[in-house]
Each structure stands twice: as structure tokens, then as C-alpha cells.
C-alpha positions as CSV (number, residue, x, y, z in Angstrom):
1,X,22.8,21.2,-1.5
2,X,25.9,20.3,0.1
3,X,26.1,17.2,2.7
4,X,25.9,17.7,6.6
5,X,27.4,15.8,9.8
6,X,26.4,16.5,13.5
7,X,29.8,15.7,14.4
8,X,31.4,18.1,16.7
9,X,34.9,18.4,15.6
10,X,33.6,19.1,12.0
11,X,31.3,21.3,12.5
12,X,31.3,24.7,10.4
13,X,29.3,27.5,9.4
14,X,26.0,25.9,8.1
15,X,26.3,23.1,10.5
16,X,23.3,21.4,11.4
17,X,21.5,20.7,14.5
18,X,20.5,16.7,14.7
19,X,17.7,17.2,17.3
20,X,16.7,20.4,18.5
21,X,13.1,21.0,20.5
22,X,12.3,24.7,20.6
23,X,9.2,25.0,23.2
24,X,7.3,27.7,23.5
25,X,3.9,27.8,25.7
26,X,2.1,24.8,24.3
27,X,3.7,24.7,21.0
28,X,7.2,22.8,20.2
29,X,9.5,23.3,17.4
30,X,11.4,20.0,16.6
31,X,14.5,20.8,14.0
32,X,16.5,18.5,11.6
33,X,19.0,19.3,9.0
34,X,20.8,22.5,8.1
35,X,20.9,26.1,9.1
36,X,18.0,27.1,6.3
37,X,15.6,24.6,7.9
38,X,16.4,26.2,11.5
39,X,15.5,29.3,9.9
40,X,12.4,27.9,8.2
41,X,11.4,26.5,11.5
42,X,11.7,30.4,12.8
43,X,9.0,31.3,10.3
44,X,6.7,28.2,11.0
45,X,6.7,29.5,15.0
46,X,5.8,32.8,13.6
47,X,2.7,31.7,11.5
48,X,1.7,29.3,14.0
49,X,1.7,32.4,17.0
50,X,-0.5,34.5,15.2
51,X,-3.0,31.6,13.8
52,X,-2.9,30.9,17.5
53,X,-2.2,27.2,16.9
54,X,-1.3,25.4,19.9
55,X,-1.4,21.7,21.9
56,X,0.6,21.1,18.5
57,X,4.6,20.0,17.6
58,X,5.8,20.6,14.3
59,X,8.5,18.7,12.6
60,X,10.7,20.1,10.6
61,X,12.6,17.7,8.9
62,X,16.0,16.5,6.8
63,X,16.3,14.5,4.0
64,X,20.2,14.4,3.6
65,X,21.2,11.1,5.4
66,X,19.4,8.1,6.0
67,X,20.6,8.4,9.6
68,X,18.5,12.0,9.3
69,X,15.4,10.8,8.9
70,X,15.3,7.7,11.3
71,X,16.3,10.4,13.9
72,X,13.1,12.1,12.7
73,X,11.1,9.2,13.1
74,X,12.3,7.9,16.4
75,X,11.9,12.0,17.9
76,X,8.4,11.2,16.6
77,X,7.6,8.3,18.4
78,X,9.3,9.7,21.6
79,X,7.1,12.8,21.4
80,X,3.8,10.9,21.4
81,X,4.9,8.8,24.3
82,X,5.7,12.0,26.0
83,X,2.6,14.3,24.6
84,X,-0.4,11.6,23.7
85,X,-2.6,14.5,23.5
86,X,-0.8,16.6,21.0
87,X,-1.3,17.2,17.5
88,X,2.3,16.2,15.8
89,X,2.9,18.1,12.4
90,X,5.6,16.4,10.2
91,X,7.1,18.5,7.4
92,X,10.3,19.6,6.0
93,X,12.7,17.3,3.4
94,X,12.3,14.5,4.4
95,X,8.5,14.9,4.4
96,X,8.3,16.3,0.9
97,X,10.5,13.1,-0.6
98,X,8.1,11.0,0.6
99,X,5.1,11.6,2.7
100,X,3.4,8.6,2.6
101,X,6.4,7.2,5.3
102,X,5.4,9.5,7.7
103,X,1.5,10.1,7.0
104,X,1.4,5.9,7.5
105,X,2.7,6.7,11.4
106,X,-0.2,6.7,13.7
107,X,1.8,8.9,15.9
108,X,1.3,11.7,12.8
109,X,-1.4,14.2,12.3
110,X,-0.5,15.7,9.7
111,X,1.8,16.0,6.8
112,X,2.8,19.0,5.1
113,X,4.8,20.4,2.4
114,X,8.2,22.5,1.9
115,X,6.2,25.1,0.0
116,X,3.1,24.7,2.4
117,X,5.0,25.1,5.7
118,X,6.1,28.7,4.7
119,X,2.5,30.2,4.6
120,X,0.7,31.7,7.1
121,X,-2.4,30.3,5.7
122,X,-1.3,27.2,6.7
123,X,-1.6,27.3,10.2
124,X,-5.0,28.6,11.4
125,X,-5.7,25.2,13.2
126,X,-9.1,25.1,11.7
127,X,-7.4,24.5,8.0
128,X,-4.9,22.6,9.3
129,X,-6.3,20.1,11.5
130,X,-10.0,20.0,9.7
131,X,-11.4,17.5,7.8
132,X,-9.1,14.1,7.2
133,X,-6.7,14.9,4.6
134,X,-3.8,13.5,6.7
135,X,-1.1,14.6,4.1
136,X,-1.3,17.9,2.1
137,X,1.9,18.0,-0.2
138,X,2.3,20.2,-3.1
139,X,4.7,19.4,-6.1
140,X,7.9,21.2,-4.7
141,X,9.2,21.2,-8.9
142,X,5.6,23.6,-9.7
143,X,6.8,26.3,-6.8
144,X,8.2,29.5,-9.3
145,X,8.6,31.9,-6.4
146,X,10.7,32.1,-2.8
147,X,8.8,34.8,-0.8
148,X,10.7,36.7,1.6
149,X,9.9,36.1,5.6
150,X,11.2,38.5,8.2
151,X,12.9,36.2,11.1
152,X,14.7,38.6,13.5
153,X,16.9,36.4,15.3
154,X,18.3,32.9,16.1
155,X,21.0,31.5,18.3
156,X,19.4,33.5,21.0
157,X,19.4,37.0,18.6
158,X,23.1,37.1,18.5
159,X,22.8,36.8,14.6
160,X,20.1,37.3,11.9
161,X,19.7,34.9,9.1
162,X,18.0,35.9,5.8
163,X,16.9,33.5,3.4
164,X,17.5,34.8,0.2
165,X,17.5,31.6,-2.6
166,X,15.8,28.5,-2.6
167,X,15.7,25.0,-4.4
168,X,18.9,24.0,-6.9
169,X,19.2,23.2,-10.4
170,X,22.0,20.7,-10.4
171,X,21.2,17.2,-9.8
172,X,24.7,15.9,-7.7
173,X,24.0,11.8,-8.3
174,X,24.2,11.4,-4.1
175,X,21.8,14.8,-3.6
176,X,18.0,14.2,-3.1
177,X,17.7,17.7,-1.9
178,X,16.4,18.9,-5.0
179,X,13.1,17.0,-4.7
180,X,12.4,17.9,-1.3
181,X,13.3,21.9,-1.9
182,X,12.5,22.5,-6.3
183,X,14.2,24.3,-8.7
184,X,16.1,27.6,-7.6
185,X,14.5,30.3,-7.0
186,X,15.5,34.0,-5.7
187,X,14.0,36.6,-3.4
188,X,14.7,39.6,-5.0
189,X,17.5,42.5,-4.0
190,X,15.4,45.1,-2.9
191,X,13.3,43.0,-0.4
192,X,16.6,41.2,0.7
193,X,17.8,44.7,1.4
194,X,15.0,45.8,3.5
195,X,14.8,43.2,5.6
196,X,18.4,43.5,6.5
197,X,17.9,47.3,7.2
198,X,15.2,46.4,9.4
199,X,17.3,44.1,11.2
200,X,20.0,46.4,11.7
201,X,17.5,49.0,12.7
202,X,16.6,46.2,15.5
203,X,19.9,45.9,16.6
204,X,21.3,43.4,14.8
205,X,25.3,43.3,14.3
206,X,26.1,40.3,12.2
207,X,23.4,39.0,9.0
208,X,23.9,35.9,7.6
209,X,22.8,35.1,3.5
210,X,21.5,31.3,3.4
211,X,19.8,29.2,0.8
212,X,19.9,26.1,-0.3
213,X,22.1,27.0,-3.2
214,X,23.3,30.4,-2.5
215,X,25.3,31.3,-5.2
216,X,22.8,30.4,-7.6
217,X,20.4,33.4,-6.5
218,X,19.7,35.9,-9.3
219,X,19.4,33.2,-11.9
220,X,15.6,33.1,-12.1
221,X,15.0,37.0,-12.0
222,X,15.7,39.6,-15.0
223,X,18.5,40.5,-16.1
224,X,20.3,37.2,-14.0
225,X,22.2,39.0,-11.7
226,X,24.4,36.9,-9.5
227,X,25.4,36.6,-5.9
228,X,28.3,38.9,-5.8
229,X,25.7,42.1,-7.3
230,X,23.3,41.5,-4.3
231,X,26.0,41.2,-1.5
232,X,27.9,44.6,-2.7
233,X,23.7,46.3,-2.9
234,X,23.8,45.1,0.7
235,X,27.1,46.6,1.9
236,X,26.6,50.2,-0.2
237,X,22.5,50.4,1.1
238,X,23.2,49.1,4.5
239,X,26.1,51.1,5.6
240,X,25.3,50.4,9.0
241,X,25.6,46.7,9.4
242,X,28.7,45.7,10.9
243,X,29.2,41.9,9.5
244,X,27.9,40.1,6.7
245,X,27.9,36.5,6.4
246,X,27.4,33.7,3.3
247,X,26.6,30.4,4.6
248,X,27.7,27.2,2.2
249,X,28.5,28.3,-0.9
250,X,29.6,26.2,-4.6
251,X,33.0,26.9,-5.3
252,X,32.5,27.4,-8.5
253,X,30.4,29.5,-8.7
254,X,32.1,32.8,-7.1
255,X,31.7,35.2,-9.8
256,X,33.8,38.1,-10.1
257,X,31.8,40.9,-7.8
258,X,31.6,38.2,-4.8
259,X,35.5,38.1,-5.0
260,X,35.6,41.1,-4.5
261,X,33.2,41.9,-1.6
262,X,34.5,39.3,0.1
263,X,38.6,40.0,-0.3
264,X,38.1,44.0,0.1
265,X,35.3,44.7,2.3
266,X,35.7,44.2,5.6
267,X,32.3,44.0,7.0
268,X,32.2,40.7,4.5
269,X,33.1,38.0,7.4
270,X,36.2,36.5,6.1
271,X,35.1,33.0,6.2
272,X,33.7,30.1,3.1
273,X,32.3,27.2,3.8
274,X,33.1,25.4,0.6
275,X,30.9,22.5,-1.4
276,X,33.9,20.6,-2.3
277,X,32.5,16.7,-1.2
278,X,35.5,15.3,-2.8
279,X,39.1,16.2,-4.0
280,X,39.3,13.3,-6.5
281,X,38.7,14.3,-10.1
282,X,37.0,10.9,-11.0
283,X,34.4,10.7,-7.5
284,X,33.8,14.6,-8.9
285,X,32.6,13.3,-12.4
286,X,30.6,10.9,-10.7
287,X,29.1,12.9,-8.6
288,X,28.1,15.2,-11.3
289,X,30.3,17.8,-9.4
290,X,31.1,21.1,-11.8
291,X,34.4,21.6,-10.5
292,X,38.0,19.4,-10.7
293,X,40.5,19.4,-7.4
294,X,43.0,21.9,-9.2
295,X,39.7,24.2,-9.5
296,X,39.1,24.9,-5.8
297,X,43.0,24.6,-4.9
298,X,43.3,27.7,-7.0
299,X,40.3,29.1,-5.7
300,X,41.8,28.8,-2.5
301,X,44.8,30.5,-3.1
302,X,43.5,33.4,-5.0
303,X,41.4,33.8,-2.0
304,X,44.2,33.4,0.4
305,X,46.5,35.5,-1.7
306,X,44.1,38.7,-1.4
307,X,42.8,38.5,2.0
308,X,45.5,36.7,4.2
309,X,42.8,36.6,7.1
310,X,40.5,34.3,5.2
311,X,39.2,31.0,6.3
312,X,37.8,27.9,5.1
313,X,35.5,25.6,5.7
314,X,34.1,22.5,3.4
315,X,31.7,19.6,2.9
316,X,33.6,16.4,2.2
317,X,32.0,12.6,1.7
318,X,34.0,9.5,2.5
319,X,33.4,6.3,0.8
320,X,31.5,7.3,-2.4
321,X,30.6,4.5,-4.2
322,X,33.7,3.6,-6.6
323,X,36.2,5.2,-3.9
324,X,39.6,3.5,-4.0
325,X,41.8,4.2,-1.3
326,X,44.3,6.3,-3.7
327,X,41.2,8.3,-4.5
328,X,40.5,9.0,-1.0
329,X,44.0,10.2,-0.2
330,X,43.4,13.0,-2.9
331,X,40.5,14.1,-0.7
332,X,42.9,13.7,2.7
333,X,45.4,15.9,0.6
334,X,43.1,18.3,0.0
335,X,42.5,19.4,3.1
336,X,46.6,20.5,3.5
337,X,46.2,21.7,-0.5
338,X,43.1,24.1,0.2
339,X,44.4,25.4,3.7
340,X,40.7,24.2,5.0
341,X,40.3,24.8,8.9
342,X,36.5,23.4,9.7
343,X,35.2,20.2,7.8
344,X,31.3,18.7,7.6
345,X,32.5,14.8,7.7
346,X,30.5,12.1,7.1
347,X,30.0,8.3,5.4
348,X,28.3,8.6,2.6
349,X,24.2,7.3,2.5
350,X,22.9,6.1,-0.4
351,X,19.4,8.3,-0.8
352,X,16.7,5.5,-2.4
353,X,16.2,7.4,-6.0
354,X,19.8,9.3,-6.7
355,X,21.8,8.0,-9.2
356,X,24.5,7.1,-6.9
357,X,22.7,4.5,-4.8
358,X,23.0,2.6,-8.0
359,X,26.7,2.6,-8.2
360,X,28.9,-0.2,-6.7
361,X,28.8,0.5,-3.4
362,X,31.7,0.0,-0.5
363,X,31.7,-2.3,2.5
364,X,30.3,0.5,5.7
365,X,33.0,-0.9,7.8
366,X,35.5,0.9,5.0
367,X,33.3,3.8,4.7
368,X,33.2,4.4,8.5
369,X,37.0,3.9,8.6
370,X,37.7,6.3,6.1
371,X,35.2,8.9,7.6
372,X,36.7,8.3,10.8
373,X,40.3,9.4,9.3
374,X,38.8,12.6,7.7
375,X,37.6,13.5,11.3
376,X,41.1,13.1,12.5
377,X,42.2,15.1,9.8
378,X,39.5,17.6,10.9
379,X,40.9,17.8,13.8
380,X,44.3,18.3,13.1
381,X,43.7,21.1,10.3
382,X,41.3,23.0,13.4
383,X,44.3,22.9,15.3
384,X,46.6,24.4,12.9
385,X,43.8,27.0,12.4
386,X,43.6,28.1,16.0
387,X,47.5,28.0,16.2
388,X,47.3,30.4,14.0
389,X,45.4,32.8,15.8
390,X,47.5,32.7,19.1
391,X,48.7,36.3,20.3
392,X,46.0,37.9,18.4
393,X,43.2,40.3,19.1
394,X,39.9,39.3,17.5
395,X,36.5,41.0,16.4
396,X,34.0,38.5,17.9
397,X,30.4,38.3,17.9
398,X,29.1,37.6,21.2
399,X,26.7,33.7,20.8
400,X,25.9,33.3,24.4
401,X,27.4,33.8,27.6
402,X,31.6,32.8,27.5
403,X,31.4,32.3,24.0
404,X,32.2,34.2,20.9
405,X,32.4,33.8,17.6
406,X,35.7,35.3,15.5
407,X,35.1,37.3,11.7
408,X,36.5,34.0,10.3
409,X,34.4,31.1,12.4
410,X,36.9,30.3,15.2
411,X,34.9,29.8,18.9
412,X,36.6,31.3,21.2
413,X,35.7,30.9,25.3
414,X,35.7,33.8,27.1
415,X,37.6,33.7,30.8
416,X,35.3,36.8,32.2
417,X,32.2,36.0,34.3
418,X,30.4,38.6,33.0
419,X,30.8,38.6,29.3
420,X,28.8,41.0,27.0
421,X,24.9,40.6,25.6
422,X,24.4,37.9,22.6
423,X,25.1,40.1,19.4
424,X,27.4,42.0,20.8
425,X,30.7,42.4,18.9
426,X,33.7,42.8,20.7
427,X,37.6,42.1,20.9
428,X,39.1,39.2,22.4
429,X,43.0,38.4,23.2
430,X,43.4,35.3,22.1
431,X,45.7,33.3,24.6
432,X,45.3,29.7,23.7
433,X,43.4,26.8,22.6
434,X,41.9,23.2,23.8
435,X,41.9,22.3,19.7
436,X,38.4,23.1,19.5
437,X,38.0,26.2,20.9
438,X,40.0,29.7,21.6
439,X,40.8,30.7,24.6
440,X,40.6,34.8,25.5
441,X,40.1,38.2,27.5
442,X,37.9,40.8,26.8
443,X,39.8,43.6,25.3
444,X,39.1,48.0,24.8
């Protein structure tokens, strides 16, 4: 599972959403973390609809940072001061790592697992608010199975996300994902295939594939097929979806069939976001990384070499315990080296439990310094990106009203006061930039 940062001018495909409420009726959605756990969240609201739970906010929360989790627990307290008669739900990462934090709040109702928050069964309020077992926690390592869940729409239905892996079987010495989401586990192809085609039927023009290790889906069903088998069953069994997305991917772990999808079919959106975390060989080895620097520079390249229109995006971690400053050049260098356009950027948190919270750790003044001068490399290598796409006509998936999103992850503001419907695709003249965003016309 690959770091995340809230901050704006590193933002990229699977970035997260620090704080967002989702109300609906008497029933509130809080979500933390990445783009999986807004899609979980999705589900939860589902369940909870048809149990008819309500008077109730549920929690859904992020284990990542340290900062993650004391923005969990503060929304917490603020939503009992604001709600003193509703029943607070906490679940998610952060709540799986370690329960007993949150069940010991006496703003808390409840405390619920990763695996538990997923079933319907869950949320009849009689089963979940009965009785006073305040935390009901399954061991996330026992869970064999990821079940598909239909979620039709997020950001407002411009795009569909289907979750099609689960859990991770490497064990990264900063990562303490693995313990809040289990071992990896797949939904298989042909119920990933007929949820898309039901989402396309619904109108849907642009799916995105997310997990919590995507390219490790396949390994835990027969035969082990891999990532790059289930994304070409989509495209040739789906004819009619215009755009396919992958969220964060591993680098190395692109097998030959995903190369191809993604360099010769154009309905693949030509945009990775990359787990690179570091481009030092030694912070690599100690992070328990499976890849060198050289590794995703010539990924990058063979990439850029067969599709010219391809972007990138990538997870990078300043001030890893051990981290010279020559070491953190290499990862400064890598962004010119990898042609990277969006970067998630952020100090590195020791997790209590991961291997690297035992290492020698840096000063945080240093570690804040060094992750502000990967922003402002962020924001220079963004730059250079949208320069790039001056003078251009773009394909552009409509996310709300004046803003659209490019095949390859630019924004791009729309100068017309009456734009298309969210999810609608539709080609923009690109005229200029403010370095953060496109600027453009709608286009025949």
C-alpha cells in the first residue's frame, strides 16, 4: 500500500481525501485515507440504506500517517459536540490496527472491522447497536475472500470505481497497511466484468480498477492470472466502455499483458500512478522495496517510448530513517529521470509496530524541509507537464461543473458557463495553465 499526502500540489490519481462528511438524511459518511476507502465508504451507505440504520455517523478511517488518525480522532470529538444524540461508528484502518484507541473514546459507539464494515449484515441497527459489545473486530489476516460490491458512482457519478483486489503480501518496513486490510485477495474476472458492464449499461463512461495492491490481483485464484489478463477480459467483453483506469499500481509488478493494454489500447487511460517511495537504492533495501532506481527509470522509458502520450504519477517519502542528504537528491533526481508529472509528498511517520520506527530516525525539522523541497519539485515537474499540453485538443471526462479531467490526469478549467453533465467526455482546447490546472474551450 503506497503512502498518501492531502497536499494539493501533489495530488494524483489515488489521492486521498483528509476529511470528507458525506450526509445523507440522518445518516453521515466521514472518510479518511485513499480512494479504496472512499469507495468502501460507498458500500457502507448502501448497507446502512437498506438496514434502514439512521441517527448514526460512520467513520471510515486511515491508518497511513500518524497525522491520519489524530485527524480521525479530533473529527470524532467534533461530531459529538455537534450531534450528542448520534450513534458514532468508527471503523476503517486505523480502527482494525488498533481498536481499543478508539473503543476507550466515550464519544464512540461502536467499533468495527475492515472485513465487518463490508457486509450488509452488519448494519441492521438491531445487530449493530444491541447488546454492549462496544468493539467487534475480526482478525483481518483469517479473511480468504474479497467479495465484489456494486457502487455505481463517486465524485458525483462522473466515474465508477470497482474494487477488484484487497489486502498485500509484502511487508514495506514503514507500511502498517497490511494489518489493517490482510493478505491479498482477488475478486474474480468474471464478476469484475459484470459489474463493469452494468455500469456501462448505467451510463458510465470512465471505470476505475482500485485495490489496495492492484497488481497483485489474480495471485490467490487458480491458475494465478495477473493484472494485465483481467484488464485486456475487460476491454474485449466490454466493448462499450470508453475509458479504463488503474489507480496506484507497483512498478514492478507490470507483467507483460498490462504493458500492453496500457501502450496499445486506447480506451486504457494513459496515465500510472507509480509506488516508487524512494529513488535511492539503499532507502529501497530498507524499505523492503522490490525494485532499484534504474528499475522504474527503465520502466519509464519503455513506457514513454511506446505510448508518447503517457503520464506519470508517484508516491515518494522524505526523510526515511537513515536518509542522507545525497540519498535524498537521488529521489529529487528521480523525478527529472522518470519524467514524473503528479507526486503524493509527504514526511515520513513512523507507524508504532513497522520495522522502520526502529531505525535511526531524522530530526522532523529536516524531514519537513526535505518534504517541503519535493513539493517544490512537485510543482515544477506539474508545470512542465501542463506545458506540455499547450495548443492541444484533449479527451476529458467531465468531474463537475468547469472542470474536466484529461485521459492522462491533467485538470483542466473549463471557460464555458454551461459546461456538459459529470461523466460526460468531451474535447477541450487547451489554451493555458495557472501550474495547477489547464485552462480550455469546449470543442466539436
Amino acid at each position: 500500500m503506497s503512502e498518501r499526502d492531502d497536499n494539493p500540489a501533489a495530488s494524483g490519481a489515488d489521492a486521498p481525501d483528509a476529511f470528507t462528511p458525506e450526509p445523507h438524511d440522518d445518516l453521515e459518511i466521514m472518510t479518511f485515507g485513499c480512494r479504496l476507502n472512499g469507495w468502501e465508504s460507498e458500500v457502507m451507505r448502501n448497507h446502512a440504506r437498506s438496514a434502514g440504520l439512521s441517527n448514526a455517523i460512520l467513520v471510515n478511517t486511515c491508518a497511513v500517517t500518524n497525522e491520519a488518525v489524530r485527524q480521525a480522532r479530533q473529527q470524532i470529538r467534533r461530531a459529538r459536540r455537534e450531534n450528542p444524540d448520534a450513534k458514532i461508528i468508527v471503523t476503517g484502518c486505523a480502527a482494525q490496527v488498533d481498536p481499543d484507541m478508539f473503543a476507550q473514546m466515550d464519544e464512540v459507539d461502536r467499533v468495527i472491522g475492515n472485513d465487518e464494515k463490508l457486509k450488509a449484515e452488519t448494519f441492521q441497527p438491531q445487530a449493530l447497536l444491541g447488546g454492549t459489545e462496544k468493539v467487534r473486530v475480526n482478525d483481518i489476516m483469517s479473511v480468504r475472500e474479497t467479495a465484489g460490491h456494486l457502487v455505481e458512482g463517486m465524485d458525483g457519478r462522473a466515474r465508477a470505481y470497482v474494487q477488484v483486489q484487497n489486502g498485500c503480501d509484502h511487508r514495506c518496513t514503514f507500511c502498517i497497511i497490511p494489518y489493517g486490510r490482510g493478505n491479498s485477495r482477488s475478486v474474480p474476472a468474471g464478476e469484475v466484468v459484470d459489474q463493469i458492464k452494468t455500469l456501462v449499461d448505467h451510463g458510465h463512461s470512465e471505470v476505475v480498477l482500485t485495490g489496495v495492491d492492484l497488481t497483485s490481483w489474480g495471485s490467490d485464484l487458480p491458475g494465478e492470472p495477473q493484472l494485465g489478463r483481467l484488464v485486456q477480459a475487460i476491454l474485449s467483453q466490454v466493448p462499450d466502455l470508453p475509458r479504463l483506469r488503474l489507480s496506484s499500481i507497483d512498478a514492478i509488478e507490470i507483467d507483460e499483458a498490462l504493458f500492453e493494454a496500457v501502450t496499445g489500447e486506447e480506451r486504457v487511460a494513459p496515465y500510472l500512478h507509480l509506488s516508487l517511495q524512494a529513488g535511492d537504492d539503499m532507502i529501497l533495501k530498507r524499505m523492503k522495496r522490490r525494485h532499484l532506481r534504474d528499475d522504474a527509470i527503465a520502466l519509464t522509458a519503455r513506457l514513454k517510448a511506446a505510448r508518447p502520450d503517457i503520464a506519470f504519477g508517484a508516491d515518494l517519502i522524505a526523510g526515511f530513517p537513515t536518509e542522507t542528504e545525497a540519498m535524498f537528491q537521488n529521489s529529487l533526481k528521480l523525478v527529472d529521470e522518470c519524467e514524473l508529472a503528479y507526486l503524493h509528498v509527504f514526511p515520513y511517520s513512523p507507524r508504532p509496530g513497522t520495522p522502520a520506527a526502529r531505525m535511526p530516525q531524522l530530526d522532523r525539522s529536516l524531514i519537513k524541509d526535505r518534504a517541503n523541497r519535493l513539493r517544490e519539485k512537485a510543482s515544477e515537474a506539474l508545470a512542465r507537464h501542463l506545458d506540455s499540453m499547450i495548443g492541444r485538443v484533449e479527451g476529458a471526462l467531465m468531474e463537475r461543473k468547469g472542470l474536466a479531467r484529461a485521459a492522462n490526469f491533467a485538470p483542466i478549467r473549463l471557460a464555458s458557463d454551461s459546461p456538459p453533465r459529470p461523466g460526460a467526455l468531451v474535447n477541450i482546447d487547451v489554451s493555458g495553465h495557472d501550474g495547477r490546472e489547464l485552462q480550455g474551450v469546449l470543442t466539436l
